[in-house]
C-alpha atoms as a printed R data frame, in Angstrom:
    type eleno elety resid chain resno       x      y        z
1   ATOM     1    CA   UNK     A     1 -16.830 80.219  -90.394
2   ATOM     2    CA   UNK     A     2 -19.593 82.167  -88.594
3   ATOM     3    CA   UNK     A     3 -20.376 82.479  -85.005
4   ATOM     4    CA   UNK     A     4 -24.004 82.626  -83.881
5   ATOM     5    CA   UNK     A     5 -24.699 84.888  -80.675
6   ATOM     6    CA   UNK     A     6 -28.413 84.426  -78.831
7   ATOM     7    CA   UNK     A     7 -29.815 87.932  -77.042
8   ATOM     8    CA   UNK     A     8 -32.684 87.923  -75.680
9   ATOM     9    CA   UNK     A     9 -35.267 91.087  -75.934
10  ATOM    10    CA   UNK     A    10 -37.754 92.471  -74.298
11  ATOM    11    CA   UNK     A    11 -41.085 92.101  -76.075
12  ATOM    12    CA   UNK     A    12 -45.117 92.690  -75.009
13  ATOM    13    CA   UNK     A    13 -46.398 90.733  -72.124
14  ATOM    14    CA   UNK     A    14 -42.911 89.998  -70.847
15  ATOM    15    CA   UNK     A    15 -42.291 87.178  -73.233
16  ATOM    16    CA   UNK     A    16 -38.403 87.084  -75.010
17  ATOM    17    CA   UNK     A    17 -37.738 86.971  -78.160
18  ATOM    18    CA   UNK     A    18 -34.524 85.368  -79.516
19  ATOM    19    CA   UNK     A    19 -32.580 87.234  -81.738
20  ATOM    20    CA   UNK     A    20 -29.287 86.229  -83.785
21  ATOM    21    CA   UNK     A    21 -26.165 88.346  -84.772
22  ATOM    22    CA   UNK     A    22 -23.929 86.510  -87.341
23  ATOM    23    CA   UNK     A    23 -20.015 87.619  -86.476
24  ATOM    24    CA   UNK     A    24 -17.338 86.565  -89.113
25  ATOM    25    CA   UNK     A    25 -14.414 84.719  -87.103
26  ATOM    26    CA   UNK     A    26 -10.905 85.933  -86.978
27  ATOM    27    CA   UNK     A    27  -8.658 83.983  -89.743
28  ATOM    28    CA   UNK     A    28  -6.835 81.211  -89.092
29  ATOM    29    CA   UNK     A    29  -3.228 80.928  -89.905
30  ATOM    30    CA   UNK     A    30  -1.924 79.962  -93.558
31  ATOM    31    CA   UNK     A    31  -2.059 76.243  -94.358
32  ATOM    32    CA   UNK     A    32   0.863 75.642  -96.201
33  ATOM    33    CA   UNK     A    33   0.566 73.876  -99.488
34  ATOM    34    CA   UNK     A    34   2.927 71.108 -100.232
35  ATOM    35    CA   UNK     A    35   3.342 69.313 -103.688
36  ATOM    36    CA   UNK     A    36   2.737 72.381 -106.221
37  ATOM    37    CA   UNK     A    37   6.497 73.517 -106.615
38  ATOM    38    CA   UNK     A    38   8.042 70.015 -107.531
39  ATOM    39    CA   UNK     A    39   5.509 69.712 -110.363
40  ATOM    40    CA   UNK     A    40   6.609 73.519 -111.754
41  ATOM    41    CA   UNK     A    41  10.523 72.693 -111.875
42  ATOM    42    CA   UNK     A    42  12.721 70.780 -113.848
43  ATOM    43    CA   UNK     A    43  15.325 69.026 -112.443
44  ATOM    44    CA   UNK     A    44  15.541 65.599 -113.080
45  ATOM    45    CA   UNK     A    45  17.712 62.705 -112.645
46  ATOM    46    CA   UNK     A    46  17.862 59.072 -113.944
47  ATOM    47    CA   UNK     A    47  19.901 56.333 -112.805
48  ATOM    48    CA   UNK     A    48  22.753 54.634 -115.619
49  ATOM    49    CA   UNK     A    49  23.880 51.349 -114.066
50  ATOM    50    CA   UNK     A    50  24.370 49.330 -110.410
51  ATOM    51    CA   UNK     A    51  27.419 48.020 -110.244
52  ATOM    52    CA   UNK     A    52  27.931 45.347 -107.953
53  ATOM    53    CA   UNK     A    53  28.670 44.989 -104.152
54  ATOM    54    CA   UNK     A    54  31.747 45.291 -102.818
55  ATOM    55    CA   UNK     A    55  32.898 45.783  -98.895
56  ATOM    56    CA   UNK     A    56  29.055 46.340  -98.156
57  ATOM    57    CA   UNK     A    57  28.863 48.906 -100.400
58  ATOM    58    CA   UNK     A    58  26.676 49.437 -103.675
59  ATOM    59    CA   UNK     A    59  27.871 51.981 -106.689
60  ATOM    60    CA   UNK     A    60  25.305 53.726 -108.412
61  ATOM    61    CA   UNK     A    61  25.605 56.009 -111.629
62  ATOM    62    CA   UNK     A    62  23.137 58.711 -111.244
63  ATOM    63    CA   UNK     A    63  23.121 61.912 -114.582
64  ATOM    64    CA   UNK     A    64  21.327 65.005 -113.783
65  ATOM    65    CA   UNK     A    65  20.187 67.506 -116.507
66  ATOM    66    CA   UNK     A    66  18.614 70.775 -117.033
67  ATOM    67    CA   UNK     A    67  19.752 72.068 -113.181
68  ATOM    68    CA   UNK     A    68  22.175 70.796 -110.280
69  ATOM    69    CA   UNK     A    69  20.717 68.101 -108.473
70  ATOM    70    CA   UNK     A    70  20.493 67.713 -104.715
71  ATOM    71    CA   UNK     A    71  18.785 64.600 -102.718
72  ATOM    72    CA   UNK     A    72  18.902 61.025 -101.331
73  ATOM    73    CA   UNK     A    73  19.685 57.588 -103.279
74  ATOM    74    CA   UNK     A    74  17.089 54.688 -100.795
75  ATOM    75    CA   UNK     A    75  17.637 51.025 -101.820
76  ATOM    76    CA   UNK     A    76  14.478 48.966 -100.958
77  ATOM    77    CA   UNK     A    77  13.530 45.060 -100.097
78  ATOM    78    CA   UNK     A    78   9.507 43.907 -100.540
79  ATOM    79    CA   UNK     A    79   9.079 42.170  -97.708
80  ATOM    80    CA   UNK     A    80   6.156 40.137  -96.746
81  ATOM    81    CA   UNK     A    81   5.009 40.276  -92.891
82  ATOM    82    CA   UNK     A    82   2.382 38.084  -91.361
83  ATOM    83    CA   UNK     A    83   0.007 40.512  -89.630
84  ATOM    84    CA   UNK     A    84  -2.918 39.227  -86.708
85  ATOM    85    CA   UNK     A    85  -6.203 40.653  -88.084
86  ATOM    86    CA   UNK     A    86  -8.582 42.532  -86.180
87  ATOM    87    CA   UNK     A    87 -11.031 40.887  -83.905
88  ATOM    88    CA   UNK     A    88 -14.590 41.409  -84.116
89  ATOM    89    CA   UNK     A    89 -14.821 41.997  -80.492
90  ATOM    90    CA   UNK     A    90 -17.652 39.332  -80.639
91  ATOM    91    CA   UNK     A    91 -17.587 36.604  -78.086
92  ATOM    92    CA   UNK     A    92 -17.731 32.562  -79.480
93  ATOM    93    CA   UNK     A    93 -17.107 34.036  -83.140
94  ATOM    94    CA   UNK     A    94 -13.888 33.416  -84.007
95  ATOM    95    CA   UNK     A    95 -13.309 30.737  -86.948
96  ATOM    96    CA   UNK     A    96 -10.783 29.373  -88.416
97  ATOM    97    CA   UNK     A    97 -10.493 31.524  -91.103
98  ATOM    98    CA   UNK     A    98 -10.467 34.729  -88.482
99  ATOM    99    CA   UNK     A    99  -7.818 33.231  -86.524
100 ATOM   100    CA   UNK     A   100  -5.230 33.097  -89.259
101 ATOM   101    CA   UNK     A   101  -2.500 35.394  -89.978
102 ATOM   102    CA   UNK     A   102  -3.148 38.179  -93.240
103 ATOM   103    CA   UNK     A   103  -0.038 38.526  -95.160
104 ATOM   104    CA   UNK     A   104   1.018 41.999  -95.893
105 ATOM   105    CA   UNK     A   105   4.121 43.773  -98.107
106 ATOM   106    CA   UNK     A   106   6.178 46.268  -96.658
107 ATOM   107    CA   UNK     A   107   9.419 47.931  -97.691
108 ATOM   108    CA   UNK     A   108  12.669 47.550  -95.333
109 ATOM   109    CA   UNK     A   109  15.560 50.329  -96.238
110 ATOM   110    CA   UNK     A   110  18.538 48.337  -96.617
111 ATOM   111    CA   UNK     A   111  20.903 51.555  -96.914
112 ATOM   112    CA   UNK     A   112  20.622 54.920  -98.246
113 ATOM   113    CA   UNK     A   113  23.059 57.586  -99.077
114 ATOM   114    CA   UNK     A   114  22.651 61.512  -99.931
115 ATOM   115    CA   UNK     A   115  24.266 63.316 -103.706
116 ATOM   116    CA   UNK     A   116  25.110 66.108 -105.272
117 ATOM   117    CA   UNK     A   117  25.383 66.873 -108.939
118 ATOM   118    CA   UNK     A   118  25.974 69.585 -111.276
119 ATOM   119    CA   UNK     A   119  23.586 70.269 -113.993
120 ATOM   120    CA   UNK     A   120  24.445 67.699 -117.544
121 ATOM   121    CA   UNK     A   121  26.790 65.985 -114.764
122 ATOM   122    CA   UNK     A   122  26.987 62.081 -113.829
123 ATOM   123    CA   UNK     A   123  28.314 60.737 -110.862
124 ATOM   124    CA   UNK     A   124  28.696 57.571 -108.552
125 ATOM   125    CA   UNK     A   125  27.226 57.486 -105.716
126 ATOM   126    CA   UNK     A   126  28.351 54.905 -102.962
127 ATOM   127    CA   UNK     A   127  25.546 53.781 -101.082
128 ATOM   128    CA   UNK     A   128  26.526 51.424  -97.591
129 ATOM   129    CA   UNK     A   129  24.065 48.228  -97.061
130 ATOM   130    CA   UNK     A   130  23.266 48.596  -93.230
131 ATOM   131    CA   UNK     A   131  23.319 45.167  -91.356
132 ATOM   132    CA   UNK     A   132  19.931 44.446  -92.354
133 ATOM   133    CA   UNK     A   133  20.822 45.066  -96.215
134 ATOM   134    CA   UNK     A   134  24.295 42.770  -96.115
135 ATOM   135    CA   UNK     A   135  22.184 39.588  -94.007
136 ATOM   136    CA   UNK     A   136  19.475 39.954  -97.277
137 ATOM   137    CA   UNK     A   137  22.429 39.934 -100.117
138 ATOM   138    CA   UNK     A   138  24.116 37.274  -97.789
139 ATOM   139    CA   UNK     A   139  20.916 34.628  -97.813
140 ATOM   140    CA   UNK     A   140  19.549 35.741 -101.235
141 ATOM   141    CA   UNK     A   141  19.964 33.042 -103.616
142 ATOM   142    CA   UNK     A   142  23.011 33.407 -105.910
143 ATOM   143    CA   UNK     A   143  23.639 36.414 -103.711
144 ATOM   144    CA   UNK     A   144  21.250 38.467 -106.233
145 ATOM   145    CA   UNK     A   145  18.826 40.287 -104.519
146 ATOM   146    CA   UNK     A   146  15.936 42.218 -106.193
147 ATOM   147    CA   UNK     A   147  15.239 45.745 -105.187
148 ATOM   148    CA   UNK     A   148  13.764 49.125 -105.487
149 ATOM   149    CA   UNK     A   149  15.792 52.209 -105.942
150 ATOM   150    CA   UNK     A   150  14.124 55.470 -104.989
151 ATOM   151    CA   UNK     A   151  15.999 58.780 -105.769
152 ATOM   152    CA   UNK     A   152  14.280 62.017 -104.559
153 ATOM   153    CA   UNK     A   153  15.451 65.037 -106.408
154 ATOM   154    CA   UNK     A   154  15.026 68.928 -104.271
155 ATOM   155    CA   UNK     A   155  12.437 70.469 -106.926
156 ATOM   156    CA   UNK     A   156  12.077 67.449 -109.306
157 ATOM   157    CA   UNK     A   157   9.515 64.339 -109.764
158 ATOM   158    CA   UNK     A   158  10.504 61.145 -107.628
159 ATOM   159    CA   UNK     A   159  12.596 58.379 -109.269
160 ATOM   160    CA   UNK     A   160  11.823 54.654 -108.829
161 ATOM   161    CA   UNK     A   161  13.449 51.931 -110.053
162 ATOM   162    CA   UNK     A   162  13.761 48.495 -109.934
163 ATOM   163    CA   UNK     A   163  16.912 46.837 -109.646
164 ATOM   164    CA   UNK     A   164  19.109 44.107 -108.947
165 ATOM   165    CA   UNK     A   165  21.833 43.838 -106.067
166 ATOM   166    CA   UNK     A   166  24.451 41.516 -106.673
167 ATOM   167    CA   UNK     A   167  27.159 40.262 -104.768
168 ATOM   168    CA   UNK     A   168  30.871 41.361 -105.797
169 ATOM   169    CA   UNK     A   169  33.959 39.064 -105.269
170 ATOM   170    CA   UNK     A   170  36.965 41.447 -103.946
171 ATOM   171    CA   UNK     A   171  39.783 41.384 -106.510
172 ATOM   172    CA   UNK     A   172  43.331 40.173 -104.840
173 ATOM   173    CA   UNK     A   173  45.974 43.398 -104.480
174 ATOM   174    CA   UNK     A   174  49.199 42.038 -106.672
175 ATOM   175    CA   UNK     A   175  52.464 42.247 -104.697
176 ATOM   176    CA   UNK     A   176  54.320 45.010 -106.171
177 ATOM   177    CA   UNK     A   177  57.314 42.774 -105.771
178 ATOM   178    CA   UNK     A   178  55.712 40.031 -108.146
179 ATOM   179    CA   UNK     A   179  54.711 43.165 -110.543
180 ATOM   180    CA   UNK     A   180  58.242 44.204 -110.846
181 ATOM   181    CA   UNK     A   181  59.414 40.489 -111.576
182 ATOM   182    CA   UNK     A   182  56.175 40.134 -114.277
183 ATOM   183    CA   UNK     A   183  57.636 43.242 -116.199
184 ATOM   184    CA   UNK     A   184  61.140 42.394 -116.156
185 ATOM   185    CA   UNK     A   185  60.537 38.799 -117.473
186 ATOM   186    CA   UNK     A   186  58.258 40.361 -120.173
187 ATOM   187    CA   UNK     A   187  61.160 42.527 -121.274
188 ATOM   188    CA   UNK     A   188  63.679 40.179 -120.828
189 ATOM   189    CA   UNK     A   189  61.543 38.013 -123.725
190 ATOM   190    CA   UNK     A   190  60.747 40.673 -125.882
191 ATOM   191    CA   UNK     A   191  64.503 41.772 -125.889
192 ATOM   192    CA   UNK     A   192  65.879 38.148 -126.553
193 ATOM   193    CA   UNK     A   193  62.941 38.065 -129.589
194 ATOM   194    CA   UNK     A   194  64.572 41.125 -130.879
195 ATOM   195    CA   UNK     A   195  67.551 39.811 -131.101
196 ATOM   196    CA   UNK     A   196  67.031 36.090 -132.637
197 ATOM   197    CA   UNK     A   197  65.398 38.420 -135.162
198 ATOM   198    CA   UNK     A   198  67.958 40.934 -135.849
199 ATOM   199    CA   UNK     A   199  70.398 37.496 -136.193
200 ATOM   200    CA   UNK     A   200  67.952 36.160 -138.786
């Protein structure tokens, strides 16, 4: 960038002439550049299985190779919003067609969750449904609710995924009362079997 300075000179019959000095600028300050070191590393990550959802909460089995991995596990809904379009600004112009709502798709986060694995390692990582993500699984039909999974990785390439959320039923905790009374009637067969067959 150049800078362009007007003097004016003396010159016969008292007339000016207009002269020019081109200056260089000082430099600015660095831009930084984003987007060139993820491409040169190596980490990467994939995702193994989504189990299903249990107490609000999603399990996912994320591996990591080459290097540790480091970053943030987002599960995504597609949601289509009804948006008012612009208006022309234009008086008596509106028709019909203007006055209806455009239908647009936008993501909603429906609960994310940060991880941390060693390098060849495979984990799983709990990620909570916020209240927005447990009303979706709740009114989804069949409580199965199709989603996008996006992992970032520090130094790696962005993961997406598509995958399905399902509902989980809560298994019943067995008394350990009726546990104790389970094993001692299984014993108390196998011990009278014994014998009957010891007899015969």
């Amino acid at each position: 960038t150049t800078t362009t300075t007007t003097i004016a000179t003396g010159a016969p019959g008292g007339a000016t002439t207009p002269s020019t000095n081109a200056q260089p600028s000082s430099p600015g300050p660095p831009v930084p550049v984003t987007g060139v070191a993820t491409q040169r590393t190596g980490a990467l990550v994939s995702l193994r299985r989504v189990r299903p959802a249990i107490r609000k909460v999603v399990a996912l089995t994320l591996a990591c190779s080459r290097r540790a991995c480091s970053g943030t596990v987002e599960l995504l809904e597609s949601v289509k919003v009804k948006v008012k379009p612009k208006s022309t600004g234009k008086r008596g112009s509106k028709s019909k067609h203007a006055q209806s709502r455009v239908t647009r798709t936008k993501l909603v986060l429906l609960g994310s969750a940060r991880y941390h694995l060693g390098a060849g390692r495979q984990a799983t990582i709990r990620v909570r449904l916020d209240p927005r993500g447990v009303r979706a699984l709740d009114v989804a039909k069949h409580h199965r609710l199709v989603a996008t999974a996006r992992i970032t990785v520090a130094g790696g390439k962005l993961l997406t995924r598509r995958v399905t959320l399902v509902k989980g039923k809560l298994k019943k905790a067995v008394p350990a009362a009726k546990k104790a009374k389970a094993k001692k009637a299984t014993a108390k067969k196998a011990k009278a079997k014994k014998a009957k067959a010891k007899k015969g």
